[in-house]
C-alpha positions in Angstrom: -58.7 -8.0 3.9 -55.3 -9.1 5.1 -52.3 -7.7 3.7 -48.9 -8.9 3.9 -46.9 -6.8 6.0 -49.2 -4.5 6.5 -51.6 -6.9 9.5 -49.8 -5.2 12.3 -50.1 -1.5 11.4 -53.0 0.7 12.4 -55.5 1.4 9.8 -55.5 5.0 11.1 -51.8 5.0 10.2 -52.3 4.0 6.8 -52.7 6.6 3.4 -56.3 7.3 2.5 -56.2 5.1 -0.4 -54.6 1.7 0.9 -56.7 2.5 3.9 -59.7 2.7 2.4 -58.8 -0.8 0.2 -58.0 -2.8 3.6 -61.5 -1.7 5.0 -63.6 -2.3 1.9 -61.8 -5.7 1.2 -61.7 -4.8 -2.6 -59.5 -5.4 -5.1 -57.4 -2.2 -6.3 -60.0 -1.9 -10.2 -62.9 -2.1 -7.8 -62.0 0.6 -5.1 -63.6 3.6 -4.6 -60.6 6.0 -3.9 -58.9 9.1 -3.9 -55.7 11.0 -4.4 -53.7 12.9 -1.6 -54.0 16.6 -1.8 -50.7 16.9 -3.8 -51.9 14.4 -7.0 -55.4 16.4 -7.2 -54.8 18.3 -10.3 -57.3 19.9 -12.0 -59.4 19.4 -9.2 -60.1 20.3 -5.2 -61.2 17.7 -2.8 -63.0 19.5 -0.2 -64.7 16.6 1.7 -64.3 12.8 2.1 -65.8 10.8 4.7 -66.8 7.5 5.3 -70.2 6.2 5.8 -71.5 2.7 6.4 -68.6 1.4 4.0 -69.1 3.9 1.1 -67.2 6.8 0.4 -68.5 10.4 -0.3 -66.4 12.9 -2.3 -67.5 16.4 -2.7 -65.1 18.0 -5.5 -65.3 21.3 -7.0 -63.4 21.9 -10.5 -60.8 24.7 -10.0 -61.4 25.9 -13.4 -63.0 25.3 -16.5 -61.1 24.5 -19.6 -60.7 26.4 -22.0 -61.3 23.5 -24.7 -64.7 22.7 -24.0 -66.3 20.8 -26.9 -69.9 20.5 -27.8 -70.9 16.9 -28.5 -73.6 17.4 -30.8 -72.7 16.3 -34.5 -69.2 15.0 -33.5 -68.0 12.4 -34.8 -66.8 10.1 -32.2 -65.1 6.4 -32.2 -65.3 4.2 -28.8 -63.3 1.2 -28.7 -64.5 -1.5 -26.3 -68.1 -0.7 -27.8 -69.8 -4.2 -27.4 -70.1 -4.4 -23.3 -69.6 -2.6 -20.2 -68.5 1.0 -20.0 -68.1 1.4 -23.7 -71.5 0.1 -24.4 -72.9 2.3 -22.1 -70.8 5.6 -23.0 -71.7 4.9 -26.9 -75.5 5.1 -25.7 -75.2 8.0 -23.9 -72.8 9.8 -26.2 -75.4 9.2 -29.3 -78.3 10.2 -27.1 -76.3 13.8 -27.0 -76.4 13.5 -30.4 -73.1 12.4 -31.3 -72.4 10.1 -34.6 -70.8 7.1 -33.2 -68.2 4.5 -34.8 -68.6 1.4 -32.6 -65.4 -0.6 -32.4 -64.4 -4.3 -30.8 -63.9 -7.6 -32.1 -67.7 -9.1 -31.6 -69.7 -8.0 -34.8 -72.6 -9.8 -33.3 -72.6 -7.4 -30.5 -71.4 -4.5 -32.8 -74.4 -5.0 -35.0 -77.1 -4.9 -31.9 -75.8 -1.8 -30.2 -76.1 -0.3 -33.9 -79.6 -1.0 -34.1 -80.7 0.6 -30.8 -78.1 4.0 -32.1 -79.3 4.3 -35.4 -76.6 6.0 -37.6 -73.8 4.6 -35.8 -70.8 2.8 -37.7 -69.9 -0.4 -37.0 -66.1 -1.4 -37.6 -65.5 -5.0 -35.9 -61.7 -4.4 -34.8 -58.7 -5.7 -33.1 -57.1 -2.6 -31.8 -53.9 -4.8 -30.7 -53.9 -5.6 -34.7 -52.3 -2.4 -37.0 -54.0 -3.3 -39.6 -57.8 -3.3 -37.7 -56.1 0.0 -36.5 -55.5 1.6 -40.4 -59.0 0.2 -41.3 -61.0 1.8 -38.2 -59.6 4.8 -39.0 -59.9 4.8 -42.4 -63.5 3.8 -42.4 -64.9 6.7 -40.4 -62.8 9.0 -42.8 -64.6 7.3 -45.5 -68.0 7.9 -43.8 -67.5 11.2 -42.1 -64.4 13.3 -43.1 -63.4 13.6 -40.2 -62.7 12.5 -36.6 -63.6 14.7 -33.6 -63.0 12.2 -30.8 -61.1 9.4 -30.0 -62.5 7.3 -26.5 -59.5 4.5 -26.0 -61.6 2.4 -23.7 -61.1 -1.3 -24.6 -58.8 -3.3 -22.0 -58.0 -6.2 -20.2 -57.4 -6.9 -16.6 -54.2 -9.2 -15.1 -54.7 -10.2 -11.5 -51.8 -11.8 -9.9 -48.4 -11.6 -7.7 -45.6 -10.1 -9.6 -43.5 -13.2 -9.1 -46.3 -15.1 -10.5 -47.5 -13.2 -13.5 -46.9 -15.0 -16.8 -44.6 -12.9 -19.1 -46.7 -13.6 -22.1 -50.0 -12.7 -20.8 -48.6 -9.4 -19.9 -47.3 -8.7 -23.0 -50.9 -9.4 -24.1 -52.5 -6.8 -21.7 -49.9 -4.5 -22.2 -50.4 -4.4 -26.0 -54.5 -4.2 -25.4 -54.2 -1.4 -22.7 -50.9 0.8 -23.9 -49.3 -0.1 -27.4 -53.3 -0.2 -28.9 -54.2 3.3 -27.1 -51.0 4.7 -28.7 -51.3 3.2 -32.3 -55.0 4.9 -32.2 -53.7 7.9 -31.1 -50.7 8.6 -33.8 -53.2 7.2 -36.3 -56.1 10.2 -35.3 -53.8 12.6 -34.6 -52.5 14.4 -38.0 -55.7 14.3 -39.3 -57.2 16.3 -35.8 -54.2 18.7 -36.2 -55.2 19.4 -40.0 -59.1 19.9 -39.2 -58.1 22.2 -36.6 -58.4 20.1 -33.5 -60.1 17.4 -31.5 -59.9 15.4 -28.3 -59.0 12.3 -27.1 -60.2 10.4 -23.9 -58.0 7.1 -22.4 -60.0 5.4 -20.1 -57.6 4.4 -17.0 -58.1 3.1 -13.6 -57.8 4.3 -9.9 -55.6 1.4 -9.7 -53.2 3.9 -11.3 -52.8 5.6 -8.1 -52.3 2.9 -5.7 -50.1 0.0 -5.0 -51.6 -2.7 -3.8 -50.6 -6.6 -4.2 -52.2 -8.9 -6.9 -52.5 -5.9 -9.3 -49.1 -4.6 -9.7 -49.0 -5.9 -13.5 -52.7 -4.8 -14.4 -52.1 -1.3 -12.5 -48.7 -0.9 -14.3 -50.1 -0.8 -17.6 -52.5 1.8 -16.4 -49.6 4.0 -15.1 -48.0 3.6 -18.4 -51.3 4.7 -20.3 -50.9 8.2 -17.8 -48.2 9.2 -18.9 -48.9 8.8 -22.7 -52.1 11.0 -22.4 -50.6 13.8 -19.9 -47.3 14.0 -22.3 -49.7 13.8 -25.3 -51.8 16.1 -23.3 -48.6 18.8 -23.1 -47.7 18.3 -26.9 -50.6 18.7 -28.5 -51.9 21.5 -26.6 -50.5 24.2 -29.9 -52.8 21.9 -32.3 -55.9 22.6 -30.3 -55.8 18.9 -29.3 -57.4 17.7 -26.1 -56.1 14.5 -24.4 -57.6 13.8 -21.2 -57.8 10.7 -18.6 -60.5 9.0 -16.9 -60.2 7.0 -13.6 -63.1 4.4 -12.7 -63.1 2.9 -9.7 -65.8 0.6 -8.5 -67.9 -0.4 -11.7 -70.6 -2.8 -12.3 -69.5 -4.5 -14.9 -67.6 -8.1 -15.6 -64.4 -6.7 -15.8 -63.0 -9.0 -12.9 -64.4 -12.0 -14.2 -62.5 -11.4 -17.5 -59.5 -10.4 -16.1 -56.3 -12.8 -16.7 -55.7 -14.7 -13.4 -51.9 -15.9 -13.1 -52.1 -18.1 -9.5 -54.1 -18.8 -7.0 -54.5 -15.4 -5.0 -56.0 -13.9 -7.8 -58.6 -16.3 -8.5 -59.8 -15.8 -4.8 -59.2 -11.8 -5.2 -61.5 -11.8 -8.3 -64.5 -14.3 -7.2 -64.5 -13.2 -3.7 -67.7 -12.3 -2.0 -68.3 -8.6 -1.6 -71.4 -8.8 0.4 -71.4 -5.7 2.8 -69.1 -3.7 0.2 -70.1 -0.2 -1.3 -72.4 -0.8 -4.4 -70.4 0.3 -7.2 -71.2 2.8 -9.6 -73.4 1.9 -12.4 -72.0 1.9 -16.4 -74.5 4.6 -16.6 -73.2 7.0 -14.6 -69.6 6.2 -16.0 -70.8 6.8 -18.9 -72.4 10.1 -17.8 -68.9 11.2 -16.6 -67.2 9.9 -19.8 -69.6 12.4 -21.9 -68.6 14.8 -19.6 -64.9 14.6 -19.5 -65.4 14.9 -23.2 -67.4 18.2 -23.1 -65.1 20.0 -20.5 -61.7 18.4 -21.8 -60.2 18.8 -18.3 -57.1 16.5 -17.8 -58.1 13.9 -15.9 -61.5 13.0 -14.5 -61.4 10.8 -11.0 -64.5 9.1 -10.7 -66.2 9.3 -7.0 
């Protein structure tokens, strides 16, 4: 992968993340990546090495927290519920025995993924929309009572030079991937401080922690959805409130191909071929690691 200003330095020379972006010719949503030692959080990285193009990371929680939640019985609501990761998660989260309120704009889908997770709630929704907000919300109150969890997983992707990317199309993704997660969250929010708590879960990127060109614009919005949760995360600690992040990197889904593409470069950075690349992870295992993130409530989960 050639990178301006960047073809004459050695790749030994280079941070861990860019580095490993240059050899694995992907763009910055489909990395598999890490932080430096300083950005690790809740968490230790003891190993990382690279083998045959794929990257193993063996990390070992420093802690537990102390707002683990059982998922059984919960009432939870995933946006993004109709493909890809929030498909998946809503599977796995109902197979725990969670009650599920499936959100996105596609009833059709909605409806199908209802009939394989019987019990679930279907509210087709616009989350960029306040109204389909008030509604979703007020529909699982209606059904339920109540609202243990909150999953803000539905989002857009904007590949593109930041000299090149179209104004209005970022106000677009920037609405879908920030302004939505917020409404949601000030809409579950005083009625989890009045039942006594709950948690929240914004799905992010590991594009978050890098800079790399053609994402700037997509990765910004995911920078901006950080610092939402960990403030939220600080605040609403006293209510018993849980906000947490999760990071995907590499993940099998279309996201790519739906992405917003504002010139050339990131046409070819999207539909390039990735033969020889490491396979990414499967919406199954994010999933898996969304259900946990959930049931330990640590602040952010980075996806290996």
């Amino acid at each position: 992968m050639a990178v301006s200003g960047l073809a004459s330095v050695p790749v030994d020379l280079l941070h861990p993340i860019l580095r490993l972006s240059l050899l694995s010719s992907l763009p910055l949503h489909f990395c598999r990546a890490i932080r430096p030692a300083a950005l690790q959080g809740d968490h230790m990285v003891d190993d990382v090495a690279m083998t045959e193009g794929a990257i193993r990371h063996n990390v070992t929680p420093q802690h537990r927290s102390e707002n683990a939640m059982d998922i059984k019985d919960k009432i939870i609501i995933m946006t993004g519920a109709s493909s890809g990761i929030g498909r998946a998660a809503a599977t796995t989260l109902h197979r725990a025995g969670a009650k599920m309120v499936l959100a996105a704009r596609s009833r059709a889908a909605l409806e199908e993924l209802a009939t394989e997770l019987p019990g679930s709630l279907v509210v087709e929704s616009d989350v960029t929309r306040a109204e389909d907000v008030g509604r979703l919300v007020d529909s699982t109150m209606k059904k339920h009572g109540r609202i243990d969890v909150l999953v803000n997983n539905a989002g857009r992707g904007m590949y593109g030079s930041i000299e090149n990317a179209r104004l209005d199309d970022y106000r677009a993704v920037f609405e879908l991937n920030v302004v939505a997660p917020l409404a949601l969250m000030q809409a579950v929010i005083p009625l989890m401080r009045t039942q006594g708590g709950g948690a929240i879960l914004n799905i992010s990127s590991m594009l978050s922690k890098m800079y790399l060109p053609q994402l700037g614009a997509y990765a910004s919005t995911k920078y901006a959805l950080n610092a939402l949760s960990q403030t939220a995360r600080a605040e609403l600690a006293k209510d018993n409130i849980v906000v947490s992040l999760m990071l995907p990197a590499l993940t099998a889904t279309e996201f790519g191909e739906k992405a917003i593409k504002s010139d050339a470069a990131a046409e070819d950075l999207s539909s390039r071929n990735r033969a020889g690349m490491p396979a990414p992870d499967s919406i199954e295992y994010i999933a898996g690691r969304i259900k946990l993130a959930i049931e330990t409530g640590e602040a952010e989960t980075l996806v290996r």
